[in-house]
mmCIF file of the N, C-alpha and C atoms, coordinates in Angstrom:
data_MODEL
# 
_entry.id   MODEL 
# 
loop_
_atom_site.group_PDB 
_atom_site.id 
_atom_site.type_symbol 
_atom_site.label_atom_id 
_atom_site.label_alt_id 
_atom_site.label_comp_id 
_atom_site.label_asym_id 
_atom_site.label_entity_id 
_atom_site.label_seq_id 
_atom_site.pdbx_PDB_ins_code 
_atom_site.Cartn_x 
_atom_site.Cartn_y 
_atom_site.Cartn_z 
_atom_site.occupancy 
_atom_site.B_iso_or_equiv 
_atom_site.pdbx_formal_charge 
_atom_site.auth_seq_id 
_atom_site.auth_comp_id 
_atom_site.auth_asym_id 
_atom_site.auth_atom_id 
_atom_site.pdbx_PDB_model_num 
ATOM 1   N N  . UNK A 1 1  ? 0.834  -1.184 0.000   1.00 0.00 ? 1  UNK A N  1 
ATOM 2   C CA . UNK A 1 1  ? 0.000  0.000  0.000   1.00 0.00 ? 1  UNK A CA 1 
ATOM 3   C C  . UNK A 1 1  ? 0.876  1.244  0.000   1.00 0.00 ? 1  UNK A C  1 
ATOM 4   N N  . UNK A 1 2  ? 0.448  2.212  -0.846  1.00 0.00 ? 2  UNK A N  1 
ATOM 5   C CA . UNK A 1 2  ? 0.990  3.486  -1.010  1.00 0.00 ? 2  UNK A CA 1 
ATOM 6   C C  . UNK A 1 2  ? 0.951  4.334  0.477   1.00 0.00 ? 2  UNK A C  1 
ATOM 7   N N  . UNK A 1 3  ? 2.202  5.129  0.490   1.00 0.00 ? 3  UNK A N  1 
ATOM 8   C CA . UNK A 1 3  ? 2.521  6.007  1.602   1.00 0.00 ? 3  UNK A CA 1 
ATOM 9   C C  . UNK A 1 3  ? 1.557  6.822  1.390   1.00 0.00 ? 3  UNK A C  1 
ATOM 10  N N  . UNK A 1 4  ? 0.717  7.679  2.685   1.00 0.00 ? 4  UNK A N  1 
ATOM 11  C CA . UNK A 1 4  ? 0.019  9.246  2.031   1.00 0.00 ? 4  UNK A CA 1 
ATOM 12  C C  . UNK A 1 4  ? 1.117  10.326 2.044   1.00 0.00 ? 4  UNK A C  1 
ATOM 13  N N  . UNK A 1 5  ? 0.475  10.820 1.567   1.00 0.00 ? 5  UNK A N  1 
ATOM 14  C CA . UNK A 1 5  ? 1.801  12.078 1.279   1.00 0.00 ? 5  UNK A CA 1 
ATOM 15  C C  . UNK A 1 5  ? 1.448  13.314 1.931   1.00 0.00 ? 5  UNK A C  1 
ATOM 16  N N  . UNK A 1 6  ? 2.179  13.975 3.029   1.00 0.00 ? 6  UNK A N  1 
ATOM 17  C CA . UNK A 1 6  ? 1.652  15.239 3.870   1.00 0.00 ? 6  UNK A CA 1 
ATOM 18  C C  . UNK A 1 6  ? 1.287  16.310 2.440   1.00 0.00 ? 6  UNK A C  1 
ATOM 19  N N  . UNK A 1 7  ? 1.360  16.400 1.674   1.00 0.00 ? 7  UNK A N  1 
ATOM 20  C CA . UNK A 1 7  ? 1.230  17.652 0.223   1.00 0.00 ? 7  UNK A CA 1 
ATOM 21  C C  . UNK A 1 7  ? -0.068 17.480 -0.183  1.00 0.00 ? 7  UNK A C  1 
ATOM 22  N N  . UNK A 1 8  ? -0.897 17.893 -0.530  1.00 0.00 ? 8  UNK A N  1 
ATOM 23  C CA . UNK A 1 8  ? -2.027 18.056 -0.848  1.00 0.00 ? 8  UNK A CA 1 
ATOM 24  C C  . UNK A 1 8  ? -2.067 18.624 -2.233  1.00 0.00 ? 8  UNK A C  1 
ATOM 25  N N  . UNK A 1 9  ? -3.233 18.194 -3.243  1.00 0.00 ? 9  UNK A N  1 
ATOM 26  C CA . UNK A 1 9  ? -3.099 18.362 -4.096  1.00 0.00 ? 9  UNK A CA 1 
ATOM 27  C C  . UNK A 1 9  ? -3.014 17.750 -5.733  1.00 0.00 ? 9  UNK A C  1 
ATOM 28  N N  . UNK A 1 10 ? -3.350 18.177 -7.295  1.00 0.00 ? 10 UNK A N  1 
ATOM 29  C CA . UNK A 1 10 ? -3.220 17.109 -7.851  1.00 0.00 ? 10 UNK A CA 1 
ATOM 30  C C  . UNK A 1 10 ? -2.111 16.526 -7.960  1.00 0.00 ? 10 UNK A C  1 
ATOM 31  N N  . UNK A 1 11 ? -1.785 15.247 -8.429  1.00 0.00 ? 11 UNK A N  1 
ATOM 32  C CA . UNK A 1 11 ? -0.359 14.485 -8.935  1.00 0.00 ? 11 UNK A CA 1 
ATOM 33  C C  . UNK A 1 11 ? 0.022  14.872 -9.774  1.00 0.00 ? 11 UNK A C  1 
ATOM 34  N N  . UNK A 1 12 ? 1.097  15.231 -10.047 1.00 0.00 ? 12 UNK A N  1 
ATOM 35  C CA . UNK A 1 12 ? 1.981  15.246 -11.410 1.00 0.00 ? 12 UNK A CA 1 
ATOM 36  C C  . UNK A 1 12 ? 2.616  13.991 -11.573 1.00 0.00 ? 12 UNK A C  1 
ATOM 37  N N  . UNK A 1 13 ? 3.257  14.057 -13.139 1.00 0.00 ? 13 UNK A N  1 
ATOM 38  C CA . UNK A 1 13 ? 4.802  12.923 -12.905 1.00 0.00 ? 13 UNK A CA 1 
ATOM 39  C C  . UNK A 1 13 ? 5.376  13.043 -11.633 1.00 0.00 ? 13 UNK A C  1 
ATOM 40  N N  . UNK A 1 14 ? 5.967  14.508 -11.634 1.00 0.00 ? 14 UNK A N  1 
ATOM 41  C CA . UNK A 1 14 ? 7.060  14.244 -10.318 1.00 0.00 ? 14 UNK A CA 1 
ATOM 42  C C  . UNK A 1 14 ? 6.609  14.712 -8.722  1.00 0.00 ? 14 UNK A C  1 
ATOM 43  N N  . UNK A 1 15 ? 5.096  14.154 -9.177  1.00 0.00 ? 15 UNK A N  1 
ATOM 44  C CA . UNK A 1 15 ? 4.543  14.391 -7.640  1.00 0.00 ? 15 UNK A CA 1 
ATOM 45  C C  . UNK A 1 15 ? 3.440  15.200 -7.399  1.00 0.00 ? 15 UNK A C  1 
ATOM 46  N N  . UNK A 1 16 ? 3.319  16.044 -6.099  1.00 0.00 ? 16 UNK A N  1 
ATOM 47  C CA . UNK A 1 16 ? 2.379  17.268 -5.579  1.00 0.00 ? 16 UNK A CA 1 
ATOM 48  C C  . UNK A 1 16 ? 3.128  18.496 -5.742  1.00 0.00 ? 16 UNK A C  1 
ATOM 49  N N  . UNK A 1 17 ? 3.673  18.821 -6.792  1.00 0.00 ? 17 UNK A N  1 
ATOM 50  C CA . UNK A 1 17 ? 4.794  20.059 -7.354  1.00 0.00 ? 17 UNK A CA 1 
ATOM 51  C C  . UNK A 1 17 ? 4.311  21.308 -6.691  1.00 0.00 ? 17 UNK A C  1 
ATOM 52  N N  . UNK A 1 18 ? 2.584  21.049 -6.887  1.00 0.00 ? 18 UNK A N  1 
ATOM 53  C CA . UNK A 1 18 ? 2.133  22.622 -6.309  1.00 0.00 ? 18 UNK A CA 1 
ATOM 54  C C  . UNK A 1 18 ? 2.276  23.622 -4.835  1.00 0.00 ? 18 UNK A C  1 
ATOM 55  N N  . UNK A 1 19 ? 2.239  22.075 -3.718  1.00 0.00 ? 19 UNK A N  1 
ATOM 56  C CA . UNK A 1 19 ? 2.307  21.677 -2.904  1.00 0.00 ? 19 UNK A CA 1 
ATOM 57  C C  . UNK A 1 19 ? 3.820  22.135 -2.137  1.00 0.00 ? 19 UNK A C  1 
ATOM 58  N N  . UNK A 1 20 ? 4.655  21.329 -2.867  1.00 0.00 ? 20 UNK A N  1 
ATOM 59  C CA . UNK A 1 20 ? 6.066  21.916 -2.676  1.00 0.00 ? 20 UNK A CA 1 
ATOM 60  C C  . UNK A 1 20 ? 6.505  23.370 -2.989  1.00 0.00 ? 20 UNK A C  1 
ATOM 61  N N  . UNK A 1 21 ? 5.915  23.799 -4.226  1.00 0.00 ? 21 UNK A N  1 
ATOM 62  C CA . UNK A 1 21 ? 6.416  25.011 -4.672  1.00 0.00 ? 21 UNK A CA 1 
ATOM 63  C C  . UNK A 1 21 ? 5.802  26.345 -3.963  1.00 0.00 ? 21 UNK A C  1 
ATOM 64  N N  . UNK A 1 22 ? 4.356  25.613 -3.288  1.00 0.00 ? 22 UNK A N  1 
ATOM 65  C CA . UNK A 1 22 ? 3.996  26.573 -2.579  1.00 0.00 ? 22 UNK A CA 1 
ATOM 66  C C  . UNK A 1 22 ? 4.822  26.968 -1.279  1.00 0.00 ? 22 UNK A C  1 
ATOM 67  N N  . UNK A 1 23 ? 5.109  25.802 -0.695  1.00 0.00 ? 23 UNK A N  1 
ATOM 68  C CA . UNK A 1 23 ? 6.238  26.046 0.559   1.00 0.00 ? 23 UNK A CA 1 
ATOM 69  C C  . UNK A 1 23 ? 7.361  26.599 0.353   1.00 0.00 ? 23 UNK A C  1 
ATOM 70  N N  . UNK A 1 24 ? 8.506  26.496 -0.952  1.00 0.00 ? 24 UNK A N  1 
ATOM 71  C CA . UNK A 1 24 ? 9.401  26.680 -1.188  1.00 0.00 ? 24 UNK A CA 1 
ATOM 72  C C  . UNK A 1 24 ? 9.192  27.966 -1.408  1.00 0.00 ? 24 UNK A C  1 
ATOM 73  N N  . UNK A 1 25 ? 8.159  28.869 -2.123  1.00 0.00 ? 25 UNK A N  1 
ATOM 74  C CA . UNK A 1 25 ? 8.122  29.738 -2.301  1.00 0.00 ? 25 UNK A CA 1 
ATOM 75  C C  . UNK A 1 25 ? 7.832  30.984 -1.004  1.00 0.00 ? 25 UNK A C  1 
ATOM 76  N N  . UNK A 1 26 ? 7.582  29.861 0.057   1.00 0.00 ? 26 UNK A N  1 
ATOM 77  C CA . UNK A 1 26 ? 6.889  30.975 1.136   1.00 0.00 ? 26 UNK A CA 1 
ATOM 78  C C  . UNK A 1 26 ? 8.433  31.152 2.381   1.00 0.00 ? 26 UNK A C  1 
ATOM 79  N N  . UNK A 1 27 ? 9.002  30.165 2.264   1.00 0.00 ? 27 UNK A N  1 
ATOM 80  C CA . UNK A 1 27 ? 10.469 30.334 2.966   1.00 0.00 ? 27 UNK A CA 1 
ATOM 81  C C  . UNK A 1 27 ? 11.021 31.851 2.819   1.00 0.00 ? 27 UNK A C  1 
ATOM 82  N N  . UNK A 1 28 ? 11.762 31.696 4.065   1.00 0.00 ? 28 UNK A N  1 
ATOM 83  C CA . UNK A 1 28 ? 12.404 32.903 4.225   1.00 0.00 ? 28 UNK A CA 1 
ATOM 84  C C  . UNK A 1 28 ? 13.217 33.567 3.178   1.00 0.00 ? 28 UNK A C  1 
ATOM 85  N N  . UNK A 1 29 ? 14.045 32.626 2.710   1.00 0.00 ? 29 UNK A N  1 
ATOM 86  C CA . UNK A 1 29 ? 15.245 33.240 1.460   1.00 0.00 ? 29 UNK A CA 1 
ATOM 87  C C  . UNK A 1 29 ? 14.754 33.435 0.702   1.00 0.00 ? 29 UNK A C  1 
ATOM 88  N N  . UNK A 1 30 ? 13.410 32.702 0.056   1.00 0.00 ? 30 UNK A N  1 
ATOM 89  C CA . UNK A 1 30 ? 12.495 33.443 -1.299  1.00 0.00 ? 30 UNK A CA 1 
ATOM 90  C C  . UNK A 1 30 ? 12.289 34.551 -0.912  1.00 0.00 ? 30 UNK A C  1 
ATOM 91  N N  . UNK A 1 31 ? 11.801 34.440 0.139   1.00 0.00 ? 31 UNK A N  1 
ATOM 92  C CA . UNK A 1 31 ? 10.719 35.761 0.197   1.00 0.00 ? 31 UNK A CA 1 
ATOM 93  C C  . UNK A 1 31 ? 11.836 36.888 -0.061  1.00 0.00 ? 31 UNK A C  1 
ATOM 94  N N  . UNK A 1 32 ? 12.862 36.734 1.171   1.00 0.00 ? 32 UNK A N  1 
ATOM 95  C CA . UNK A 1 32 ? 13.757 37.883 0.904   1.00 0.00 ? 32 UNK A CA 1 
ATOM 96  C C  . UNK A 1 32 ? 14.390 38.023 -0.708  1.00 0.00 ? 32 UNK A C  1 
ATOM 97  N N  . UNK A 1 33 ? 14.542 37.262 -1.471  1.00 0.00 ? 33 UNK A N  1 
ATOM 98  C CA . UNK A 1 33 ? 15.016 37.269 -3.011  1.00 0.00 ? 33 UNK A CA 1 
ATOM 99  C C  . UNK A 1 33 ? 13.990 38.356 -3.439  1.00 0.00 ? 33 UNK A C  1 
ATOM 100 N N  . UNK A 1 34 ? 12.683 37.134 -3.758  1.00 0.00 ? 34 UNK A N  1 
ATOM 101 C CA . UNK A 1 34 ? 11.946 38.302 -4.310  1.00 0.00 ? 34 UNK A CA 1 
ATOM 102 C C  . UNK A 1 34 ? 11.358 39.940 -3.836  1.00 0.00 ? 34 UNK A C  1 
ATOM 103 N N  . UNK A 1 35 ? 11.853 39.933 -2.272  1.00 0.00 ? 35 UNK A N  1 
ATOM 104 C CA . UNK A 1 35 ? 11.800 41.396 -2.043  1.00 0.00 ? 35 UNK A CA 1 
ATOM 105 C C  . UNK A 1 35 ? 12.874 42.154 -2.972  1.00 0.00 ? 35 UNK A C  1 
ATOM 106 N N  . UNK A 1 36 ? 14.282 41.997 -2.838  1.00 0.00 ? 36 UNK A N  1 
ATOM 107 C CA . UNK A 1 36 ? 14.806 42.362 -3.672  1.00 0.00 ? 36 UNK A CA 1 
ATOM 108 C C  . UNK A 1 36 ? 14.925 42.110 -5.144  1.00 0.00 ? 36 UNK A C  1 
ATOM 109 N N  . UNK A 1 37 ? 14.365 41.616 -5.720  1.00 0.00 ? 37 UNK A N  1 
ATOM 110 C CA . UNK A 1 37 ? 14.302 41.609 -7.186  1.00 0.00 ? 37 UNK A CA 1 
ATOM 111 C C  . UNK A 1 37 ? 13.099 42.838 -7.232  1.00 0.00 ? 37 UNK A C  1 
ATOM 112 N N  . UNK A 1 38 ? 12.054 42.798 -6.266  1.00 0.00 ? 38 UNK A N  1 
ATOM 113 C CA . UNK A 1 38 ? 11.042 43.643 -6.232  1.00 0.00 ? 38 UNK A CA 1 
ATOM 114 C C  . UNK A 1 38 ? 11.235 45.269 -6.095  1.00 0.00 ? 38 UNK A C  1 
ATOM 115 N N  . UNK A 1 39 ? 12.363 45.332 -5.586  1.00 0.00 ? 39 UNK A N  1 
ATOM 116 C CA . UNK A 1 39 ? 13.037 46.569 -4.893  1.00 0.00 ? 39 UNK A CA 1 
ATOM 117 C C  . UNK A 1 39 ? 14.057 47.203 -6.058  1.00 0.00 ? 39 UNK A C  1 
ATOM 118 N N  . UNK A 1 40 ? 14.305 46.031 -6.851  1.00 0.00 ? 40 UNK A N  1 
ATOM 119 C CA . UNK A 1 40 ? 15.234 46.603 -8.238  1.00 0.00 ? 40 UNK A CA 1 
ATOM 120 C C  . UNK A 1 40 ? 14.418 47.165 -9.053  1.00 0.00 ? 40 UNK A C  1 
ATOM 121 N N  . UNK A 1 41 ? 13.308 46.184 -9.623  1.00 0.00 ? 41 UNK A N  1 
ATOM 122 C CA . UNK A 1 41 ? 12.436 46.340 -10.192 1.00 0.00 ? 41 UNK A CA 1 
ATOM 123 C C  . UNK A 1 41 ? 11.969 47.919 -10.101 1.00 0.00 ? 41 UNK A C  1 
ATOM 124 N N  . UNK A 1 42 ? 11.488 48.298 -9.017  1.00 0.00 ? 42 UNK A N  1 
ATOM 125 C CA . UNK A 1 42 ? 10.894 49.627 -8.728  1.00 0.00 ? 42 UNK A CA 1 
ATOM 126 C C  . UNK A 1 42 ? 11.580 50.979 -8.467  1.00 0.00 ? 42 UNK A C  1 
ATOM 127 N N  . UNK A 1 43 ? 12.890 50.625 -8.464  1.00 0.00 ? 43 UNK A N  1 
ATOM 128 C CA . UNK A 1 43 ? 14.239 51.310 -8.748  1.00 0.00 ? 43 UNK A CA 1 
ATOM 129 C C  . UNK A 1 43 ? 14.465 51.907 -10.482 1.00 0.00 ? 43 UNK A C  1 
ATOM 130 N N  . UNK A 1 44 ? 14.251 51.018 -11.245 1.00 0.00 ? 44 UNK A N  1 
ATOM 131 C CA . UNK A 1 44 ? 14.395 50.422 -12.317 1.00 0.00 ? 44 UNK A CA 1 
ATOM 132 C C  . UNK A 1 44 ? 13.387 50.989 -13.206 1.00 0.00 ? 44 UNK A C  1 
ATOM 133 N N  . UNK A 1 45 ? 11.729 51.782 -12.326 1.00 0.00 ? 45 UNK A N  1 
ATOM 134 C CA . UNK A 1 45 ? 11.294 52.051 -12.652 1.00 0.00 ? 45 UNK A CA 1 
ATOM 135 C C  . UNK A 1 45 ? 10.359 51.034 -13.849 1.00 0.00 ? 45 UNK A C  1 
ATOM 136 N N  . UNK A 1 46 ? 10.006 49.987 -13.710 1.00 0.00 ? 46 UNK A N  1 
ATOM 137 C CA . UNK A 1 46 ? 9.975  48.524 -14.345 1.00 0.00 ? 46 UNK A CA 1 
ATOM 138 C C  . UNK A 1 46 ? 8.869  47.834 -13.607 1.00 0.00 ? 46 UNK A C  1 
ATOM 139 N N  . UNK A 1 47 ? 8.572  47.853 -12.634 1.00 0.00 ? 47 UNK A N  1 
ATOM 140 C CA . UNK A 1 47 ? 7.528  47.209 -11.556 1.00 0.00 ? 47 UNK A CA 1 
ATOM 141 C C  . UNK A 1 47 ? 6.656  47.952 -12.142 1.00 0.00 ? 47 UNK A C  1 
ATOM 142 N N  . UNK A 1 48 ? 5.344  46.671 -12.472 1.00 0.00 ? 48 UNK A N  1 
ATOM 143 C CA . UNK A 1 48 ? 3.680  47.037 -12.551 1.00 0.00 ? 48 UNK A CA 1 
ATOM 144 C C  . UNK A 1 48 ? 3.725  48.017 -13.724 1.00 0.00 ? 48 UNK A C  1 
ATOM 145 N N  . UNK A 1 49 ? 4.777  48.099 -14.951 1.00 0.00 ? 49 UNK A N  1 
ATOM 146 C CA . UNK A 1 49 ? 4.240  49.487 -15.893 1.00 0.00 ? 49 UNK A CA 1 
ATOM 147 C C  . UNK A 1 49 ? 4.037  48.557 -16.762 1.00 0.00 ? 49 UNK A C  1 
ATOM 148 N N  . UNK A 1 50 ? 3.906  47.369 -16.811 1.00 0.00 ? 50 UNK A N  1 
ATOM 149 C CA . UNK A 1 50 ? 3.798  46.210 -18.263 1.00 0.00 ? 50 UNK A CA 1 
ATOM 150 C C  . UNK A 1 50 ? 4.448  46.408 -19.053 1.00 0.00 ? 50 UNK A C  1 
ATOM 151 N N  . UNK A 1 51 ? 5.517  46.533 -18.988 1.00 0.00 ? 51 UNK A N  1 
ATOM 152 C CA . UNK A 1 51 ? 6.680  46.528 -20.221 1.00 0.00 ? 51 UNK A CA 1 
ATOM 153 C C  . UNK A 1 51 ? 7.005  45.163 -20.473 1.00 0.00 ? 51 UNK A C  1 
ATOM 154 N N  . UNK A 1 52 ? 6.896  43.865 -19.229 1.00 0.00 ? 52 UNK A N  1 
ATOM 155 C CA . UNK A 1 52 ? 7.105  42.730 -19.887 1.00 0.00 ? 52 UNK A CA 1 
ATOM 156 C C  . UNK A 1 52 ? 8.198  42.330 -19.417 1.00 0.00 ? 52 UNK A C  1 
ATOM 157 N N  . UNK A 1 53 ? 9.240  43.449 -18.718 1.00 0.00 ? 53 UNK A N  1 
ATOM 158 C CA . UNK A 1 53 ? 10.774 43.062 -18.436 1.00 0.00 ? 53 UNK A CA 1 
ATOM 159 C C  . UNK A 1 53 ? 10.588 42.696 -16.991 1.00 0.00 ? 53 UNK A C  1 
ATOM 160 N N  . UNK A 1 54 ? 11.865 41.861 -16.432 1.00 0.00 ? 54 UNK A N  1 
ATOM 161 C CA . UNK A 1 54 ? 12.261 41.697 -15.441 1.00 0.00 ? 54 UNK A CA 1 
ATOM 162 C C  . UNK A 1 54 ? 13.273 41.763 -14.860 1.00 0.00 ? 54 UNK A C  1 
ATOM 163 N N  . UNK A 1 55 ? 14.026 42.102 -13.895 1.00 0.00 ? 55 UNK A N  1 
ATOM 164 C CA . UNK A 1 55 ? 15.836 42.018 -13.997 1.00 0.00 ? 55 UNK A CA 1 
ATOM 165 C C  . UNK A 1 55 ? 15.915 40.869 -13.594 1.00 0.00 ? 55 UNK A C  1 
ATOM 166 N N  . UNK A 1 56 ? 17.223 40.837 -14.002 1.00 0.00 ? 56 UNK A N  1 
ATOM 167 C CA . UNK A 1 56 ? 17.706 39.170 -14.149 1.00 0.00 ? 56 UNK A CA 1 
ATOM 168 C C  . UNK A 1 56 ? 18.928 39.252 -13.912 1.00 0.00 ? 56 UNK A C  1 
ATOM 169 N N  . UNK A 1 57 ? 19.393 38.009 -13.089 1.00 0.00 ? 57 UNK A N  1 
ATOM 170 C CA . UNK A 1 57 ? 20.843 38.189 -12.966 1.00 0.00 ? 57 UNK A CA 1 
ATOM 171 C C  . UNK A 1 57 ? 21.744 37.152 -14.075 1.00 0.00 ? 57 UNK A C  1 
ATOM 172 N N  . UNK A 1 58 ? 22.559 37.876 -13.846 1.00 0.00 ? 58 UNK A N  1 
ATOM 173 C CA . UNK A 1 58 ? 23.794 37.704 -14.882 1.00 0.00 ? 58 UNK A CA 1 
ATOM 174 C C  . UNK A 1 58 ? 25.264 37.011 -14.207 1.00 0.00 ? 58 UNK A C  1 
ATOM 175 N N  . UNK A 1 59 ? 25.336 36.369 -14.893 1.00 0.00 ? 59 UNK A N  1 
ATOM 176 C CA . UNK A 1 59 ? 26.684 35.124 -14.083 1.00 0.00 ? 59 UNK A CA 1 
ATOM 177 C C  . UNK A 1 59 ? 27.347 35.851 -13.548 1.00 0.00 ? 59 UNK A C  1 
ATOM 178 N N  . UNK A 1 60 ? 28.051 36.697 -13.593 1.00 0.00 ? 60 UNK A N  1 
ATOM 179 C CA . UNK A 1 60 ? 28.933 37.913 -12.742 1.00 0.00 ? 60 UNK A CA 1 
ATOM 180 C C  . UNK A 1 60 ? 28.152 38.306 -11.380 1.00 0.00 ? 60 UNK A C  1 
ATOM 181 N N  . UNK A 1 61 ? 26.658 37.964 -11.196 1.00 0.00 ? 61 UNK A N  1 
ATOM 182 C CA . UNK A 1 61 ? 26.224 38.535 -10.432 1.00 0.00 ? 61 UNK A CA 1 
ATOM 183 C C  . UNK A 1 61 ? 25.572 39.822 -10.433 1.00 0.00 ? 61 UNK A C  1 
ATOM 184 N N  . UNK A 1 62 ? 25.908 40.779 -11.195 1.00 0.00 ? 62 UNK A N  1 
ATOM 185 C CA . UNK A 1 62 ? 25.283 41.947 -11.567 1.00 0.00 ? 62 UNK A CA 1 
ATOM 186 C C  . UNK A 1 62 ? 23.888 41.537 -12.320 1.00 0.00 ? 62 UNK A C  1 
ATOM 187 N N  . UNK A 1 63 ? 22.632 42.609 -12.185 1.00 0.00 ? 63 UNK A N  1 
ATOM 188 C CA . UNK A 1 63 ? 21.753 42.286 -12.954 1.00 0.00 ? 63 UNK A CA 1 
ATOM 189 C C  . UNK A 1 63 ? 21.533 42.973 -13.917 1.00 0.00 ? 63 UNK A C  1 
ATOM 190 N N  . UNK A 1 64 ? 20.415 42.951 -15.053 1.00 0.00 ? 64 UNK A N  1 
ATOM 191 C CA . UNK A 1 64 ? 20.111 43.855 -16.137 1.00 0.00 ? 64 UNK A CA 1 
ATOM 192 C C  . UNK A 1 64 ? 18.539 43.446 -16.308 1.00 0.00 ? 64 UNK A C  1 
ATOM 193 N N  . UNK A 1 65 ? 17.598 44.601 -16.838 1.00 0.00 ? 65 UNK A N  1 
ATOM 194 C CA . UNK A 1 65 ? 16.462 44.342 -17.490 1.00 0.00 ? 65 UNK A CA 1 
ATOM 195 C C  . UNK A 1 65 ? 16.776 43.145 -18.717 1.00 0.00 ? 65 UNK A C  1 
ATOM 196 N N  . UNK A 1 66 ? 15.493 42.162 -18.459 1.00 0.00 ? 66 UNK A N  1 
ATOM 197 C CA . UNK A 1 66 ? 15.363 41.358 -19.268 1.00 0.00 ? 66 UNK A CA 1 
ATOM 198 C C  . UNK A 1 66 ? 13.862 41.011 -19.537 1.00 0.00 ? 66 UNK A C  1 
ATOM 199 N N  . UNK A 1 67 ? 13.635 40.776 -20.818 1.00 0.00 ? 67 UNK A N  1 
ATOM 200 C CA . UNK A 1 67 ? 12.163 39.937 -21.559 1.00 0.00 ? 67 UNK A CA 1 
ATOM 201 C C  . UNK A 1 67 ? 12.136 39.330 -20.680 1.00 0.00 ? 67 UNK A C  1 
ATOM 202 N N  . UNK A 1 68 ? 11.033 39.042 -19.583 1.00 0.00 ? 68 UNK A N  1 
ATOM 203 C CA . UNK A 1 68 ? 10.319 38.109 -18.748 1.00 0.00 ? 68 UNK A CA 1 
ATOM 204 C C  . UNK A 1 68 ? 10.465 36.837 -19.001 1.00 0.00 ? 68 UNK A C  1 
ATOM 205 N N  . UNK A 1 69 ? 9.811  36.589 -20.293 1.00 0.00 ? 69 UNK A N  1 
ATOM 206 C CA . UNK A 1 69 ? 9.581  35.311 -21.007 1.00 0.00 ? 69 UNK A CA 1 
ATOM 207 C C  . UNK A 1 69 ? 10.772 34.628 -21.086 1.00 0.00 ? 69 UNK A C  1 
ATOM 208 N N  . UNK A 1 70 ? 11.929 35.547 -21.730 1.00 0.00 ? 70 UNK A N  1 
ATOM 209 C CA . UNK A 1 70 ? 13.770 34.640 -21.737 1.00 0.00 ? 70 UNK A CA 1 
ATOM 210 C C  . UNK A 1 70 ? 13.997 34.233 -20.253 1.00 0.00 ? 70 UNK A C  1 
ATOM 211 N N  . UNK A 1 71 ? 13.956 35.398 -19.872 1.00 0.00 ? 71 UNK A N  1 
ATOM 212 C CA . UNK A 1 71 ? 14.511 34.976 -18.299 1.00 0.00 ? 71 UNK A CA 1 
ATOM 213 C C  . UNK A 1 71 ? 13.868 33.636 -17.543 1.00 0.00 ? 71 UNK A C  1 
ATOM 214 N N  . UNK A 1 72 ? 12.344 33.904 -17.523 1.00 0.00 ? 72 UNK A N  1 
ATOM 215 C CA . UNK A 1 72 ? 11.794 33.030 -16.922 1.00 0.00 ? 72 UNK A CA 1 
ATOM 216 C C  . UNK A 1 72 ? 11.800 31.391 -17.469 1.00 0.00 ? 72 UNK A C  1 
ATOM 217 N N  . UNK A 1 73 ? 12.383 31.388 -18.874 1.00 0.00 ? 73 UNK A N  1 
ATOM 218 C CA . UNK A 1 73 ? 12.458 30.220 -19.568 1.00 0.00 ? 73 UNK A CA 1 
ATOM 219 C C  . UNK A 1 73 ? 13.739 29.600 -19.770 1.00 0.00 ? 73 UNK A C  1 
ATOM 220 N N  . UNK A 1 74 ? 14.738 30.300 -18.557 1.00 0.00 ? 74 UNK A N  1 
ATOM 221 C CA . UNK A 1 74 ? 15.933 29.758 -18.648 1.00 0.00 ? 74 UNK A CA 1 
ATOM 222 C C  . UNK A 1 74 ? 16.047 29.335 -17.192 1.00 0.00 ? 74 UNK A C  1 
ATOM 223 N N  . UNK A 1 75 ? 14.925 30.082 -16.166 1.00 0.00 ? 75 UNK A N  1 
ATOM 224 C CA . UNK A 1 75 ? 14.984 29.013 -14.856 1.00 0.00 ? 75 UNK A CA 1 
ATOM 225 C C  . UNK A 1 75 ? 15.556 27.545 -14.719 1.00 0.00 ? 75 UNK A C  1 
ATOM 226 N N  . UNK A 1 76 ? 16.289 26.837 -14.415 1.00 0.00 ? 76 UNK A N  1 
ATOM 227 C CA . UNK A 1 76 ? 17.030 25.587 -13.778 1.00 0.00 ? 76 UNK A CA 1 
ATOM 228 C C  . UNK A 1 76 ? 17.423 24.749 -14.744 1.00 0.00 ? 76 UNK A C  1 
ATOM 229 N N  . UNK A 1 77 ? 17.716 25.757 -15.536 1.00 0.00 ? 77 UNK A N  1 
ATOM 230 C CA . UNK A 1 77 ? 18.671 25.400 -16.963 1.00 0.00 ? 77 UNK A CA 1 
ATOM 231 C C  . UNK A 1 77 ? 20.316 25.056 -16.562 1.00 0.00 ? 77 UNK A C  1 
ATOM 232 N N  . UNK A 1 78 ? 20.789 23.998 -17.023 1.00 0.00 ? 78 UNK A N  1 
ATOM 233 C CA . UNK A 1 78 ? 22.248 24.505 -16.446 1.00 0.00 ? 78 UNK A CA 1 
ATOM 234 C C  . UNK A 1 78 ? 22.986 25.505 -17.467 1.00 0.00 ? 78 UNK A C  1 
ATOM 235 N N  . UNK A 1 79 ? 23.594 26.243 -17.179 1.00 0.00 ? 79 UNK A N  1 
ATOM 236 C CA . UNK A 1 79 ? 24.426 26.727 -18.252 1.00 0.00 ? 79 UNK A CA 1 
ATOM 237 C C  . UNK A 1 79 ? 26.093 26.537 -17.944 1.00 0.00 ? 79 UNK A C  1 
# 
């Protein structure tokens, strides 16, 4: 008989993803990330005007405005 699983939620292939990502996302170090990506952003003058961009960091560590869509579609890519 199958284990229950504390995650709630539908199944994917690799599980209750929603479940996890919701926790992962609510942790301390996210949160603080996305404060600061949030804090560039509005620096940046870029937050909430729908331009579409996001800053993104750059292997050096420094960031730059980037197309949402690139950035977000290179998430846990290795490079």
């Amino acid at each position: 008989m199958a284990r229950k699983s504390e995650h709630s939620g539908p199944k994917y292939a690799n599980g209750n993803y929603k479940s996890y990502q919701k926790k992962y996302d609510s942790s301390k170090l996210q949160i603080k990330k996305r404060q600061e990506l949030n804090k560039e952003n509005r620096k940046r003058g870029t937050y909430g005007n729908g331009d579409g961009k996001d800053v993104s960091h750059k292997k050096d560590g420094s960031t730059t405005l980037e197309i949402a869509s690139k950035n977000r579609a290179r998430k846990g890519k290795k490079a």
